[in-house]
C-alpha positions, 0 to 999 in steps of 0.5 A: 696519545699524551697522557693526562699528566701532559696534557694538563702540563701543556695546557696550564701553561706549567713549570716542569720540576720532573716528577710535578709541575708549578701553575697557577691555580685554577680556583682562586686568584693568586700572586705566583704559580702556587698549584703543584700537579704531581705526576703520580695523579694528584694536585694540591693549591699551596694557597687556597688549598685546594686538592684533588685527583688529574681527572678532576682538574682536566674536567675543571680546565677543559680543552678551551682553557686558558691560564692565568697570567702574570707577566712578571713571572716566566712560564714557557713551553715548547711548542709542541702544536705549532711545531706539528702543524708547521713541520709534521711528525716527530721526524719533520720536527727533528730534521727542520730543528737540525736544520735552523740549528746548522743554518744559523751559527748564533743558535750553535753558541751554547753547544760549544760552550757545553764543549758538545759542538762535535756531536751535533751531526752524529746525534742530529741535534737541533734548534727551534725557538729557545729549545734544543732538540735531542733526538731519542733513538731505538737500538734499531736508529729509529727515532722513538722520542724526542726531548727539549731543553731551553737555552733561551735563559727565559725560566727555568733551564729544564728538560721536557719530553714529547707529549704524544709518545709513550708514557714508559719514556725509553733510555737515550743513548748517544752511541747505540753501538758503542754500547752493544759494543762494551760489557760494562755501560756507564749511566748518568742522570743527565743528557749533556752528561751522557755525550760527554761521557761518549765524547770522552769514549765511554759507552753511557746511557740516561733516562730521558727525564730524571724520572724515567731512569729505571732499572726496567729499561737498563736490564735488558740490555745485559750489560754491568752498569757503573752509576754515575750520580751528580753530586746531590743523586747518590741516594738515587744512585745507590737505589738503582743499584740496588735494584740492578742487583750485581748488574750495578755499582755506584762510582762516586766522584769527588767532584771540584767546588765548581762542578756538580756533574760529570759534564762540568768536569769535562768542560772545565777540564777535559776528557783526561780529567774526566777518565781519571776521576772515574777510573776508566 
C-alpha cells in the first residue's frame, strides 16, 4: 500500500524535490505551485499561508480531486496507474519499459550520452513515456522496487519512487555480486553515479532517493564504506560517516569546473580518470 506522502504526491499532480514536493494550493488560487507538502507530515501554502498536517489535506483533496491547473507550468508524473492496468505488477512494468527501451534505438540516446549504454542488459533498464525504469533489486536478484527518471526534458530531471512498495526504500545495487564479492564497497548519492562506478569496476551502492541513504540499510551488509559525495553532499557525506562508525569514511574529490559528480568525471573523462581521482 503507498503511503500518505505518495499518495497525496500523485494525486496533486506534485513536483518532487526529495524529501517535499511543490503543488498548487488546494485552498486558495494562485499563479504557481506554492504549497510545499513535507515528507515528514506537514504542509504549508507560501501564499495564503495555509498550514497543516497530511491527514488533513488527504481529507481535504479526496480520492476524486483533481488539481488545479496551469498550462504555462510543467508538472509531470509517471504514470504509475496506466502503467499497472496496462502491464501488471512491478515486474510486468519493468519487462515491457525494457522492451520499448531495446525496440526503439531513439529512446537509447540518452543512455549513450550518460556513457551507461553497456548496463541496459545487465541492469535490465527500460523506457516508458519520457521515464527510464531502473529496476531495484534484493541480494537474493528479486525485483523489490523500481525508480523513474524523466528524460523527456519536460519539468524537472528528478528521480521518483514506485508508490506501492515499502515505505523503508532498500538500497540499489547495480552488481550484487560484485559487492558481496569486495571488503570495502563505494557509496554514492545517485543512481547513474552508482553504474558508473560498477562500469569503471568498483563495487558501489546508493539509495534509491537521496532521502533514503541510510546507515540502517548500509550496516548489514559488513562491509567498510568510502563515501563518495557530489560536489555540494559532503555535509551529508560526512553525517553518514559518522553514523557508520569506523565502518565510513568520506573520499573527497576534487572535482573539474565541469563536473559535480562522479559520473561527470566519467563522461567526460573516463574510468582512468575516475579511478585516480579516487585513488582506487
Amino acid at each position: 500500500m503507498p503511503n500518505l506522502y505518495d499518495t497525496l504526491l500523485e494525486r496533486m499532480e506534485g513536483r518532487s524535490y526529495g524529501h517535499y514536493f511543490s503543488c498548487f494550493c488546494v485552498f486558495d488560487v494562485h499563479k504557481s505551485p506554492a504549497m510545499l507538502v513535507y515528507e515528514d507530515g506537514m504542509f504549508v501554502c507560501l501564499s495564503c499561508g495555509k498550514k497543516g498536517n497530511l491527514k488533513y489535506l488527504d481529507k481535504v483533496t479526496g480520492s476524486h480531486f483533481i488539481p488545479q491547473r496551469n498550462n504555462t507550468v510543467s508538472r509531470v508524473l509517471p504514470r504509475w496507474r496506466k502503467w499497472e492496468e496496462k502491464y501488471g505488477d512491478l515486474e510486468g512494468i519493468i519487462f515491457a519499459a525494457h522492451r520499448t527501451l531495446k525496440r526503439y534505438p531513439k529512446f537509447q540516446e540518452y543512455f549513450k550520452k550518460r556513457k551507461i549504454y553497456e548496463y541496459i542488459d545487465e541492469g535490465n533498464i527500460g523506457y516508458l513515456d519520457g521515464w527510464a525504469t531502473f529496476p531495484v533489486y534484493s541480494s537474493e536478484h528479486k525485483i523489490i522496487d523500481v525508480v523513474v527518471r524523466t528524460i523527456s526534458g519536460k519539468g524537472d530531471v528528478r528521480y521518483v519512487v514506485h508508490p506501492d512498495t515499502s515505505e523503508m526504500r532498500p538500497l540499489y545495487v547495480p552488481s550484487w555480486d560484485k559487492v558481496n564479492q569486495s571488503q570495502t564497497v563505494y557509496v554514492v548519492y545517485g543512481i547513474i553515479d552508482a553504474i558508473s562506478l560498477y562500469l569503471a569496476g568498483l563495487p558501489s551502492v546508493t539509495g534509491v532517493t537521496g532521502k533514503s541513504l541510510k546507515a540502517e540499510l548500509l550496516k548489514p551488509l559488513g562491509k567498510r564504506f568510502i563515501i563518495v559525495p557530489d560536489a555540494d553532499e559532503e555535509k551529508e557525506a560526512y553525517k553518514l560517516a559518522n553514523k557508520l562508525g569506523w565502518r565510513g569514511r568520506v573520499q573527497k574529490i576534487d572535482y573539474p569546473s565541469n563536473c559535480k559528480d562522479p559520473d561527470d568525471i566519467r563522461k567526460e573523462y573516463g574510468n582512468t580518470a575516475l579511478l585516480n581521482l579516487l585513488g582506487a
